[in-house]
DRENGURO-188217 format. One record per residue: x, y, z negated of N, C-alpha, C, CB in turn. Coordinates in steps of 0.001 Angstrom, whole numbers, plus 500000, padded with zeros to 6 digits. Atoms other than C-alpha are relative to their C-alpha. Glycine has a CB too. Layout:
XYZXYZXYZXYZ...
END
This chain:
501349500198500539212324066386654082498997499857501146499598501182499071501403499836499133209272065507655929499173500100499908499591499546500539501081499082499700206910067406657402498828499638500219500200500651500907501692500171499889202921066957657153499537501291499892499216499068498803501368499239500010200326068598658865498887499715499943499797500548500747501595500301500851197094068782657266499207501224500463500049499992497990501514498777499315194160070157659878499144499656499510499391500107501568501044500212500839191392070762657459499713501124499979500116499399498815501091498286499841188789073374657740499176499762498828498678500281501698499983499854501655188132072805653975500725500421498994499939499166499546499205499638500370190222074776652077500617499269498948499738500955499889500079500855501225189618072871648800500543498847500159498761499758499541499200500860499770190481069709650143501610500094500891499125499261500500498395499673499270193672070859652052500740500629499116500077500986501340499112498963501499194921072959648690500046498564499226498757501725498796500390500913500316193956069241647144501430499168500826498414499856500323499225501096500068196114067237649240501626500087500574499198499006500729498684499473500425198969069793649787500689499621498656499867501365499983499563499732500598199240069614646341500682498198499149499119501106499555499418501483500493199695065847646100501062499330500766498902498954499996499020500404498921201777065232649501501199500981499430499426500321501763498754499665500417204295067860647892500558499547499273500154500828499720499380500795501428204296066089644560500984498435500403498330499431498861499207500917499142205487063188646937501047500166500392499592499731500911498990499631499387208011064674648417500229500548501474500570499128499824500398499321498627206493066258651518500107501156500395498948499937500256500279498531499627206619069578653072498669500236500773501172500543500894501671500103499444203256070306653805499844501811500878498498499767498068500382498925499464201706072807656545498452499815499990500672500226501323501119499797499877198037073770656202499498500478501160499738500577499191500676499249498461196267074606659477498287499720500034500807499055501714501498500022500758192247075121659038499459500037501535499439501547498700501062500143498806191328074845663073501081499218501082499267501764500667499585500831499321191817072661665861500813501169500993498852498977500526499428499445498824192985075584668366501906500565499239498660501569500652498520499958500125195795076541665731500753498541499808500323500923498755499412500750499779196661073087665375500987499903500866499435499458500055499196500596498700197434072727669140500994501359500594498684499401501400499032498848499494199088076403669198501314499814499168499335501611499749498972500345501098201566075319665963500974498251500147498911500038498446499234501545499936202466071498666851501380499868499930499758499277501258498908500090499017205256071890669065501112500740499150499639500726501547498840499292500367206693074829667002500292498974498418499628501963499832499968500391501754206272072936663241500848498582500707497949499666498788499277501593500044207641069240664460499634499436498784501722499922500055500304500591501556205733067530661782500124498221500500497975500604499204499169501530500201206701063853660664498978499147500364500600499536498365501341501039500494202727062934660090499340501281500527499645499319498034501341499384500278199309065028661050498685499092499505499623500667501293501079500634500296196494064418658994498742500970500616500007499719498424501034498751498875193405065885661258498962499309499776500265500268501931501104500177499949190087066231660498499229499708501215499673500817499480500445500122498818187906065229663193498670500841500645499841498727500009500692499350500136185081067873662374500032501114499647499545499621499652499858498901500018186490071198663036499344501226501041501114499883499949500558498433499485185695074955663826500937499946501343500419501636498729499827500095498326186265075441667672500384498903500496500933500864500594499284501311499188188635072823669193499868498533498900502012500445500344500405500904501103187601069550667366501264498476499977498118499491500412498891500799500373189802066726666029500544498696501032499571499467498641499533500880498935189442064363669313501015500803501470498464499297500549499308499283499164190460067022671486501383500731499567499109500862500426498099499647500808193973067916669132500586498582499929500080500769497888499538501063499507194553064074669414500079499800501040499633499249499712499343499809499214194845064169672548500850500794500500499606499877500385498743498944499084197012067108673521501071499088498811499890502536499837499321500236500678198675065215670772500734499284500560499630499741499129499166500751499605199462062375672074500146499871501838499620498785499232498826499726498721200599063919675486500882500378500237499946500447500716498835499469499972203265065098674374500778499342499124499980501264499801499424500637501056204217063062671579499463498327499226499876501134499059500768501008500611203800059755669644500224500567498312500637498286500444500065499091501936203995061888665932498727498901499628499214502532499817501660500881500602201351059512663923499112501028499532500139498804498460500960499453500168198245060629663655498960499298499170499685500328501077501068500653500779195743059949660628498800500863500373500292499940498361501067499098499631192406060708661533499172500252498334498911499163501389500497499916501454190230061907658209498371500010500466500630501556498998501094499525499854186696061049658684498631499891499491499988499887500805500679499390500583183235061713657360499483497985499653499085501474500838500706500983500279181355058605655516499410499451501109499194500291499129501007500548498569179597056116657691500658499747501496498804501251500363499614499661498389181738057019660988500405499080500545500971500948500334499611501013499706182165053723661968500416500205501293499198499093499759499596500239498939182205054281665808501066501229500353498843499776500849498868499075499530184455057401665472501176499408499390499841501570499573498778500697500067186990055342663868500728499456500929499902499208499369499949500787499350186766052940666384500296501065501513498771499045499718499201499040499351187355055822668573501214500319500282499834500699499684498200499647500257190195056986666779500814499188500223500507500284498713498546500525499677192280054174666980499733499548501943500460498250498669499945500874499157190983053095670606500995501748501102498073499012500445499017499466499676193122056829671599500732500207499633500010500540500274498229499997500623196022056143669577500247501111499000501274500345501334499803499510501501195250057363665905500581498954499477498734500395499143499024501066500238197907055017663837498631499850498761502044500371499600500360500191500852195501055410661101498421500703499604501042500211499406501233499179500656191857056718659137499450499977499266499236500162500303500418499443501213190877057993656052498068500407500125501135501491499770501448499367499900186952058126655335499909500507498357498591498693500551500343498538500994185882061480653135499019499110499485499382501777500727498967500164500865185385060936650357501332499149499663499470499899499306498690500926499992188906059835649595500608500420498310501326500540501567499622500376500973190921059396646417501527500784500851499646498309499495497877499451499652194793061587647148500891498949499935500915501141498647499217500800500374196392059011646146499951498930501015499766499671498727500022501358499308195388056519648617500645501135501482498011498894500087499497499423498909195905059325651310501661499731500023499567501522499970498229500337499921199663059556649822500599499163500647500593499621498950500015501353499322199684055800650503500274499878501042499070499415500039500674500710498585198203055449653447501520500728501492497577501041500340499028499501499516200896058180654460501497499413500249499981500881499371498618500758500131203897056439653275499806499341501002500398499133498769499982501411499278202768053372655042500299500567501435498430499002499886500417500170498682202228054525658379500960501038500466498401500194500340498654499357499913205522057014657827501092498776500271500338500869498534499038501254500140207297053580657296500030499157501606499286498840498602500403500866498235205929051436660365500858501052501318497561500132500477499816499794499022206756054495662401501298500243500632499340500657500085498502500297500667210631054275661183500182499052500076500371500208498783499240501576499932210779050657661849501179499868501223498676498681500402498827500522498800214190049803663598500153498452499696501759500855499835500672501442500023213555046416664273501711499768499633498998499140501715498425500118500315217061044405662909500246498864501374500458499242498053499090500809498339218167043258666656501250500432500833499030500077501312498402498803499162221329044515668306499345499509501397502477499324499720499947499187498927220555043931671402499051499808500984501128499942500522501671499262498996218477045104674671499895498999500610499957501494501261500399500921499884216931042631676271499090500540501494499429499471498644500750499683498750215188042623680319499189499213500071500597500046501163501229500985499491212124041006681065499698500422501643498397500300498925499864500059499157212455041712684512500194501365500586499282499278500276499894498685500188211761045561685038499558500304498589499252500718501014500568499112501540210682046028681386501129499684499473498511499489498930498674499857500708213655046665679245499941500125498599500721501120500457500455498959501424213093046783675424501386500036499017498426499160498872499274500182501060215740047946673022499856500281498453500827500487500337500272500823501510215242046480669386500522500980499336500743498439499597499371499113501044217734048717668096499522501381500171501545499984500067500341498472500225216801052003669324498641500508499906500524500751501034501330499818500285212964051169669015499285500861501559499940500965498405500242499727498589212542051966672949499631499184501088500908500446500387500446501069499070210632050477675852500331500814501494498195499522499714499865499856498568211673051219679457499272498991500883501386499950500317500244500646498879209787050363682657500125500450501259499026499651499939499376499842498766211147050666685881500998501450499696498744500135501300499028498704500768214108053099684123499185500534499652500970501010500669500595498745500846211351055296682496499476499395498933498868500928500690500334500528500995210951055402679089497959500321499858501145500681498822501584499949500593206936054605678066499954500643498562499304498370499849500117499223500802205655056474675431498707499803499562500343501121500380501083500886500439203471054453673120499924500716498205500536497997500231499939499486500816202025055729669741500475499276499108499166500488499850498936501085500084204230054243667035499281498548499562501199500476498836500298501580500894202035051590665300499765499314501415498298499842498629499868500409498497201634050590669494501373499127500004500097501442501112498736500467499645205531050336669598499954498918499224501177500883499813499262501268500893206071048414666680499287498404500711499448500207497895500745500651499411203243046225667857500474499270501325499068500763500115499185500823498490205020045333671393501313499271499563500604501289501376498628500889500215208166045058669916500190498492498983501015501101499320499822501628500597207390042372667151499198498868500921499265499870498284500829501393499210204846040605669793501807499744501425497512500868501268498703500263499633208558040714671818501084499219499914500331500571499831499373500832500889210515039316669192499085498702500075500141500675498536500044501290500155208719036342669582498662499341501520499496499783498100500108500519498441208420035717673672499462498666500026501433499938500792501243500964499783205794033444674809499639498852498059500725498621501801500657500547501322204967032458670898498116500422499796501037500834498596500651499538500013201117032735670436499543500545498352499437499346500800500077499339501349200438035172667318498812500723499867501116500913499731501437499273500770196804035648665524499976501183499829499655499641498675499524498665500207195555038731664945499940500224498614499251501029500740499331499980501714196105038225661013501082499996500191499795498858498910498413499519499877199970037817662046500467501130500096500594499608500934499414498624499028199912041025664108499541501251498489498660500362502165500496499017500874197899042928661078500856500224499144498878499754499411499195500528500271200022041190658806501369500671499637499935499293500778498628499785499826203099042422660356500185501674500269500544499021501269500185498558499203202316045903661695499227501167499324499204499756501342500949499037501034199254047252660056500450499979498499498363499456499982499135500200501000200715045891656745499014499334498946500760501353499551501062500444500793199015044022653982498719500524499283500517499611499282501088499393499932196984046581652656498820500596500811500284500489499640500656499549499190195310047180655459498700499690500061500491499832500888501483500369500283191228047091655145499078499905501281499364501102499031500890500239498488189918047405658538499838498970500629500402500606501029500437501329499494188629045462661157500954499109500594499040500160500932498590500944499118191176043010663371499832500596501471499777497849500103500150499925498551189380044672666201500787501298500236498404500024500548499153499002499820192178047330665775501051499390500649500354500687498837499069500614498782194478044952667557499349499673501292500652498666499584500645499944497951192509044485670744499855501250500347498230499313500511499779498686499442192497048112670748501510500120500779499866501072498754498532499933499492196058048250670687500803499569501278500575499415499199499514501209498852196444045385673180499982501182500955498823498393500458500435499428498769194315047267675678501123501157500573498506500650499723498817498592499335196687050720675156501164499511500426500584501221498855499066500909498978199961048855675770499950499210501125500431499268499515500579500479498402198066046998678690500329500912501145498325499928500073500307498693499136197574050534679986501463500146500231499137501441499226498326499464499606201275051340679779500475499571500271500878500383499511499449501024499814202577048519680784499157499835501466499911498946498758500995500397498952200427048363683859500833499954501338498703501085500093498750499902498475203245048377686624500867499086500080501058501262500107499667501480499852204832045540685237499751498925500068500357499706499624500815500823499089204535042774687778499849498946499325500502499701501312500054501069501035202786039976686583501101498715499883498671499420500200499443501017499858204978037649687973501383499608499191500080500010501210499065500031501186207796038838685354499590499777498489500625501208500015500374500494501083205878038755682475498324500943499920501311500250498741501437499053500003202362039966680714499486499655498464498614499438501402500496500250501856200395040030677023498691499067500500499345501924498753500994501102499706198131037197677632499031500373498645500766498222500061500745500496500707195034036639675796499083499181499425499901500290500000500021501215500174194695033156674048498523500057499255501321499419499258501285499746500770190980032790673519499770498874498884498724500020501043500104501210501001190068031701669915501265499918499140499815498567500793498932500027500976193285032496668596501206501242499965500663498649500257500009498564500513195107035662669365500605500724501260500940500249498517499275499050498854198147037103671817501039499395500327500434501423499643498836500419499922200969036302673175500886500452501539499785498513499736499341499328499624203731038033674657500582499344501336500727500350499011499721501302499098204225035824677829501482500355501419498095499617500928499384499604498611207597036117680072500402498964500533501095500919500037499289500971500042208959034280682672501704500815500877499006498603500802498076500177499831213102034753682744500376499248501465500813498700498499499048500511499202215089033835685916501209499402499201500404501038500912498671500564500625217742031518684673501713500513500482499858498406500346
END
């Protein structure tokens, strides 16, 4: 069964969407502050955190990050009406996802599945593949550069690996949304130039002269290598 944690310093809404993520089929942990968040992570191993971003002491940007230094676990951020530039926040440090309060359970469920699913994608490729020092294998959903594995949050991974699957092809960012974020997805497109940028970042050692994520102005991305024959 998998595990969701739900940091909410609202009791009402965290008794609320325990009681709908179980009806799902979830095991749900309640945690009501950012400092037990980051004291419980490590020991709970949860599948999903859903984290408020407007908590008592340690607040919801500072539990996304210790988050994702240790882990790519998806992270939904939950946040207050209006919060346009803390969204834009959230995903630009590698939240997979964000919920604005008021919300409907049901779409949370959703939104859960979905972004449980993406982060479970084993792409259908057998096999590994070198772009010169970057190494990606399809099947085990892993990126190596210079032998070390990178450690990208997952809607990131999936994101490299289908712009991968289709080497020097140039792909809109309706393809990439499309394919990754998933059709329901309501946000802006400028959640893929986020993305770009973080895989930029991790990817930053591999030389250009083997390959690089170009960006085709006016139309979208493209995964650019060049192969020794």
């Amino acid at each position: 069964m998998k595990k969701i944690m739900v940091v909410e310093d609202e009791l009402s809404i965290s008794k609320v969407l325990r009681a709908y993520l179980k009806k799902a089929g979830y095991e749900v942990e309640l945690i009501s502050s950012g400092e037990e968040a980051i004291e419980k992570f490590s020991e709970y191993k949860p599948s999903l955190v859903l984290l408020d971003i407007m908590l008592p002491d340690v607040d919801g940007w500072t539990v996304l990050h210790f988050i994702r230094e240790r882990s790519s676990c998806p992270v939904i951020m939950l946040t207050a009406l209006g919060q346009i530039s803390q969204k834009l926040t959230g995903l630009n440090q590698g939240a997979d996802d964000y919920i604005t309060k008021p919300f409907d359970p049901l779409e949370v469920v959703a939104r859960v599945d979905a972004v449980l699913r993406r982060s479970t994608l084993i792409i259908n490729q057998e096999n590994i593949r070198y772009y010169g020092t970057l190494k990606i294998d399809f099947k085990a959903h892993r990126v190596y550069l210079h032998g070390l594995e990178m450690e990208l949050p997952p809607r990131d991974l999936s994101l490299l690996l289908f712009l991968a699957r289709h080497p020097n092809q140039t792909l809109t960012r309706e393809q990439l949304i499309e394919q990754v974020w998933g059709m329901d997805y309501e946000g802006s497109d400028r959640a893929v130039d986020l993305a770009i940028k973080r895989i930029r970042k991790v990817l930053d050692l591999w030389p250009s002269s083997e390959g690089e994520i170009k960006t085709i102005r006016g139309m979208g991305y493209q995964f650019s290598v060049y192969e020794k024959e």
